[in-house]
C-alpha positions in Angstrom: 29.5 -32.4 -1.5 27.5 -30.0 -3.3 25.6 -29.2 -0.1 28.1 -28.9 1.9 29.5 -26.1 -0.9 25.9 -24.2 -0.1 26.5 -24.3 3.6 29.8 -23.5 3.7 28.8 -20.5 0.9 25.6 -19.5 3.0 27.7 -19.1 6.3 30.5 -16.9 4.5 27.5 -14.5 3.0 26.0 -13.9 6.2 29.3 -13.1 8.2 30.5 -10.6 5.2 26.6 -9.5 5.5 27.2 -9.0 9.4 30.4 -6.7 8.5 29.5 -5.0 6.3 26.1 -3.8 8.8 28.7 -3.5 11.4 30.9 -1.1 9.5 28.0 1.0 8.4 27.0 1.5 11.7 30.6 3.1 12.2 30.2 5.1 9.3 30.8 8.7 9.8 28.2 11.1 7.7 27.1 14.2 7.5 24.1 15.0 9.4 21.6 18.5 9.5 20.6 19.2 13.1 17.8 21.0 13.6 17.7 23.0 17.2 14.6 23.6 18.8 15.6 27.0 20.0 18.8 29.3 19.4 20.3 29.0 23.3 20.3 25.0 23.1 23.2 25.9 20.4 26.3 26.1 22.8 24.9 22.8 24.5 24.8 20.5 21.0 27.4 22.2 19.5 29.8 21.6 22.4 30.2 17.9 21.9 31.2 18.6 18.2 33.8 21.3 18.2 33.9 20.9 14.0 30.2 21.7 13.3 29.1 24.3 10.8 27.0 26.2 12.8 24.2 27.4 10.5 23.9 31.6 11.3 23.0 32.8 7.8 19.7 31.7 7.6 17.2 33.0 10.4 14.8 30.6 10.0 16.9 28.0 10.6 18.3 27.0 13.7 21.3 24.4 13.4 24.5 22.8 12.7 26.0 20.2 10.1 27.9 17.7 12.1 29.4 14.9 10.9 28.2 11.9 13.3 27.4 8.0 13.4 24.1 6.5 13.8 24.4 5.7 17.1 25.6 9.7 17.6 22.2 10.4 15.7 19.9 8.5 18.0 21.4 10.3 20.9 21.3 13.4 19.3 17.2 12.9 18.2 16.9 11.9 22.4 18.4 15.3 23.1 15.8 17.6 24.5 17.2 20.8 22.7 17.1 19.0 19.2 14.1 19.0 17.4 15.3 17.3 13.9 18.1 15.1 12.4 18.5 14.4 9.3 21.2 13.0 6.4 22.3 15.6 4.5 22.7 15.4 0.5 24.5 16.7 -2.2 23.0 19.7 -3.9 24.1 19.8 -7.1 22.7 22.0 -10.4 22.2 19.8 -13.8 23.5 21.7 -16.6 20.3 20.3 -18.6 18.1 22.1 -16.4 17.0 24.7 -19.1 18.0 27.7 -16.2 20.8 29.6 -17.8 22.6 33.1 -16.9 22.8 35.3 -19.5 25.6 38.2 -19.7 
């Protein structure tokens, strides 16, 4: 009886296991592309009409799209992208020691 508790168990943990990859995959986030070269912008950015395109920084050529893993892998095969990578939260800890003074 016990053993068939363990089975039973094991079988349940995988399939939530094989959801929960599943789901992740699906996942929307939000990715940093980086373009090999300014005029492959209109081409990337047309198949994300919400991306940030990145303007302010001249040595960096790119967009912040929000896109799944499976929209990452095509975006890294895309000739005109040269990077893509998750982008994190920046934040500033208030224990840093850097203060601005008035």
């Amino acid at each position: 009886m016990l053993r068939a508790l363990f089975i039973v168990y094991a079988v349940a943990s995988s399939a939530l296991l094989d959801d929960a990859t599943a789901a992740d995959a699906e996942t929307r986030a939000e990715h940093i592309v980086q373009l090999c070269a300014e005029h492959h912008r209109d081409a990337v950015g047309a198949a994300y009409p919400d991306a940030y395109h990145i303007r302010h920084l001249p040595s960096l050529r790119g967009l912040v799209v929000e896109a799944t893993q499976a929209e990452v892998a095509a975006l890294k095969s895309h000739e005109g992208v040269c990077n893509v990578a998750r982008s994190h939260e920046v934040t500033h800890r208030p224990d840093a020691g850097r203060r601005l003074d008035v």
